[in-house]
Each structure stands twice: as C-alpha cells, then as structure tokens.
C-alpha positions as CSV (number, residue, x, y, z in Angstrom):
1,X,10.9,0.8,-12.3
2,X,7.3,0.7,-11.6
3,X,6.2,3.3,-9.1
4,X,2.3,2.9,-7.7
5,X,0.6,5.4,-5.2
6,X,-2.5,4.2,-3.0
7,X,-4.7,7.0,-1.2
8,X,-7.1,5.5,1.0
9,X,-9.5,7.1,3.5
10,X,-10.3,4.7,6.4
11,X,-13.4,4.9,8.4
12,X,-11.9,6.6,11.7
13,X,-13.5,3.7,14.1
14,X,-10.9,1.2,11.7
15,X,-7.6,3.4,11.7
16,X,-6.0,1.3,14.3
17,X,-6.8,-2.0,12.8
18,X,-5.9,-0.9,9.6
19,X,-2.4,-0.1,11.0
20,X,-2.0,-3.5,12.0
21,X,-3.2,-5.0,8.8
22,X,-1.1,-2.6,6.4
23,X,2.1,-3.1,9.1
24,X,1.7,-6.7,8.3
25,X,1.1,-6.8,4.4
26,X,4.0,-4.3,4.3
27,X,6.1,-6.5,6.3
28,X,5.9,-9.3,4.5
29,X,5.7,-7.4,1.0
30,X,9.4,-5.9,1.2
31,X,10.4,-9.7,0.9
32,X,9.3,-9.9,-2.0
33,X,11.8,-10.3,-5.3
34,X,10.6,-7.2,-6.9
35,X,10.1,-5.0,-4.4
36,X,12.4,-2.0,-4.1
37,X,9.9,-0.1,-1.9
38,X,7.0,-0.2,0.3
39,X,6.2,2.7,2.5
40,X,2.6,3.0,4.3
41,X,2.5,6.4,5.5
42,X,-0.3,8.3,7.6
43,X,-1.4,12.0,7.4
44,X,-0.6,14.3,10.2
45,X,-3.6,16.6,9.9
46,X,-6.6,13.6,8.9
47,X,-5.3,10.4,11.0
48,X,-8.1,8.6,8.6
49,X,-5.7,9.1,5.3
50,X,-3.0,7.1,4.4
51,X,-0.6,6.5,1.4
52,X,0.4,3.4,0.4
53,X,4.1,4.0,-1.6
54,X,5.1,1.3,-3.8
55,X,8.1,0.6,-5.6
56,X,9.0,-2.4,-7.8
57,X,11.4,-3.3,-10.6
58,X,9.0,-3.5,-12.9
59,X,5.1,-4.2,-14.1
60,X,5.2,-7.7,-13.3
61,X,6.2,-7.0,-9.6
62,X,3.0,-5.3,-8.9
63,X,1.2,-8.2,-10.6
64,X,3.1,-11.0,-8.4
65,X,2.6,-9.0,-5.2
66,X,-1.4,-8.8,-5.8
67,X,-1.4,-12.7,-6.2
68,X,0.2,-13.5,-2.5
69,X,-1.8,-14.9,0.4
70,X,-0.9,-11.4,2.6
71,X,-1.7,-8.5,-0.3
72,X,-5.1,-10.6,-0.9
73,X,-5.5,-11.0,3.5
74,X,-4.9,-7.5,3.5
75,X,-7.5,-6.4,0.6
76,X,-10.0,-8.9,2.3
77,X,-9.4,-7.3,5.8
78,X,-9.2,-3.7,5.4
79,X,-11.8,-3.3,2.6
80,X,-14.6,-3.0,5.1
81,X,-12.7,-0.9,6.7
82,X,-12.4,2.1,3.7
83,X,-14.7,5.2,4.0
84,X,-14.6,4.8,0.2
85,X,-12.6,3.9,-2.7
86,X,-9.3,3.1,-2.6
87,X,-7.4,5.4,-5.7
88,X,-4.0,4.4,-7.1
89,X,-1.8,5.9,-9.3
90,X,1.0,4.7,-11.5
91,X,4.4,7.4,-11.7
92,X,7.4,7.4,-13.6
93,X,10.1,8.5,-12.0
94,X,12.0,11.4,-13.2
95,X,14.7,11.3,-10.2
96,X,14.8,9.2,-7.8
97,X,16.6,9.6,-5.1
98,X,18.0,7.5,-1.8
C-alpha cells in the first residue's frame, strides 16, 4: 500500500471554498482504481487546518490520481487559497486497521 498525508493551512477567508473543492476532488477520487482511501479531515481547534488522508494500492496510484482532470481542478482552485505550502508525507503502514 501506499499511504500519503497532506497538511495544509488555508487562508481563513477560503476555508469554506476549500471544503467545497476538496469535497469534490475527494468525491470523485474514491472512484478511482487504486484508491483504497481518501479522507479530508478538518481540525477542531484551527478551522484553517486540514489533512488530506490518502490511501492507494500502490506508488503508481498516487501518480494516476495526480494526472486526472479533478486532482489537477482541485490543485488549480485551492492553491490560491493556501496560507502557505502544502506538506505531504509518505507512511508505511505497520497495522492497519478497518
């Protein structure tokens, strides 16, 4: 499996807009062949953080997903919208669960 983490901290005048646009990509994104998982979660305590929790089966999910028209719609919509960088992170997974 190939498991990806995005943190991304949304300008707070964008955090409803970026709901939509993330809603969407997510949407469409579990449809996709390889995708085992795709949460988009917000903090409780900073309503301008999110998590973006990505599962696939493998490497070359990831890489298919970043080539369809709503992952690049999404990146061309909300990327204005960041309050800076977003950060990903590749896990393995020791467990996972249900």
């Amino acid at each position: 499996m190939f498991i990806y983490i995005v943190n991304i901290n949304v300008l707070p005048e964008y955090v409803e807009q970026f709901k939509i646009e993330s809603l969407e990509n997510a949407e469409n994104t579990v449809k996709e062949p390889k995708n085992i998982r795709f949460d988009v979660l917000q903090q409780d305590n900073d309503q301008t953080k999110f998590i973006l929790y990505e599962v696939y089966t493998d490497e070359t999910g990831l890489e298919e997903h970043k080539k369809t028209e709503h992952y690049n719609k999404w990146k061309t919509n909300v990327d204005p919208m960041m309050a800076e960088k977003r950060i990903a992170t590749k896990l393995t997974e020791l467990f996972f669960g249900k």
